[in-house]
N, C-alpha and C positions, 0 to 999 in steps of 0.2 A: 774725810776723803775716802776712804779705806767703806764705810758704810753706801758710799754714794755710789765705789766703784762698784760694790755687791751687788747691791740693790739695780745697777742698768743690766747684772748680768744675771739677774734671778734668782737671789738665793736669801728666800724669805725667812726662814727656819737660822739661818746662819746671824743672817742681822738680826734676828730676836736674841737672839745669846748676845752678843755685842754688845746690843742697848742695854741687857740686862746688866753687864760691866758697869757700861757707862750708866748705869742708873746708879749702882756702889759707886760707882766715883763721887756722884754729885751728890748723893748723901752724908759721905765723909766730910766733901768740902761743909757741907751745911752744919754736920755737927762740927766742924772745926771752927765755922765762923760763931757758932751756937754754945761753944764751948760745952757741949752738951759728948755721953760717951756715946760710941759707933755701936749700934746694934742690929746686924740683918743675918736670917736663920740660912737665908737661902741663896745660893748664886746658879744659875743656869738651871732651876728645876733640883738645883741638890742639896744636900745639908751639909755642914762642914762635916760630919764625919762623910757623908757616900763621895764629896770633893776630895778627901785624902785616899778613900780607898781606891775608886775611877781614876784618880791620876797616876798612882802608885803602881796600879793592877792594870792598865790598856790591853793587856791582849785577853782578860777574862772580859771586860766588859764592852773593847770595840775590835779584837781579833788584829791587833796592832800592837807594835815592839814598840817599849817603852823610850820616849822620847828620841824620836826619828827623826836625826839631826838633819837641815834644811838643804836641797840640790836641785839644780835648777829645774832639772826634772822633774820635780814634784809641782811643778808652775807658781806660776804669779802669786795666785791667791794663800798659797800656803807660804809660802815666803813673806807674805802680809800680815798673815796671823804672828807667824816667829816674831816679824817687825812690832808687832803688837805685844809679845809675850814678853820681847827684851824688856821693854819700855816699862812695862808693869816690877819686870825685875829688877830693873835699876832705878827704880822710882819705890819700890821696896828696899832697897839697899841706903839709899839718900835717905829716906824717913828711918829708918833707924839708926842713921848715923847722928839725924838732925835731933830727932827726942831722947837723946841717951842723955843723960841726964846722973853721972858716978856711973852707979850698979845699977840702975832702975833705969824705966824708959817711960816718959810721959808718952801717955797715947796710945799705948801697946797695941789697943786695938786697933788701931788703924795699923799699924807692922804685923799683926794679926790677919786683917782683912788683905790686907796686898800678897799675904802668903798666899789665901785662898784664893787670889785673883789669877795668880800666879799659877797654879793647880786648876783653876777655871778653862783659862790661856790655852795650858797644855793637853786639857779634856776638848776642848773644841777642836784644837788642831788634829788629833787621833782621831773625831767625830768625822772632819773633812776627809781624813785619807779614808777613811771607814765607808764613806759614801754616806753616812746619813744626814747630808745635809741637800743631797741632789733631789729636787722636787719633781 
């Protein structure tokens, strides 16, 4: 819903990050059904280390205070990403409650990958206040 809303309103650069999520998602589900382990270098154009620093660092890399809590003011569509960013975070929360397993966590990398989704979420949302997503 959220890609269909973008996409009538022009923001072709914005759905490429999105799909690119939703590409990690549907690869996880595959190695889950594959029982095979989760391996991707890259989400939105970064590497897990440039995901943790961009996420951590927004105002060195998009001139943006770090984690810019959501007001109606900021409109619709960022209020959609947050809706997006929770979801990623309480869906990282559930998987690590659900693979805990004693001391250990089956599947780590996917509670791994959901971090980075997570840091993804939050890089794109800084990207939209930032305007680089305006075409």
């Amino acid at each position: 819903l959220h890609q269909a809303t973008l996409a009538e309103e022009g923001y072709k650069k914005l759905i490429e990050d999105l799909q690119d999520v939703l590409s990690s998602l549907r690869e996880m589900m595959r190695c889950d059904a594959m029982n095979e382990p989760f391996r991707r270098d890259y989400m939105i154009g970064l590497t897990h280390e440039e995901l943790r620093e961009h996420s951590h660092y927004p105002l060195k890399y998009y001139k943006i205070k770090q984690m810019v809590l959501p007001d109606y003011t900021l409109g619709r569509i960022y209020a959609m990403l947050n809706q997006l960013r929770t979801a990623v975070r309480e869906t990282e929360a559930a998987a690590a409650g659900a693979l805990r397993n004693g001391k250990t966590y089956e599947h780590k990398d996917f509670i791994e990958e959901l971090n980075r989704m997570s840091s993804a979420m939050h890089i794109i949302m800084c990207k939209y206040l930032a305007g680089d997503y305006e075409e």
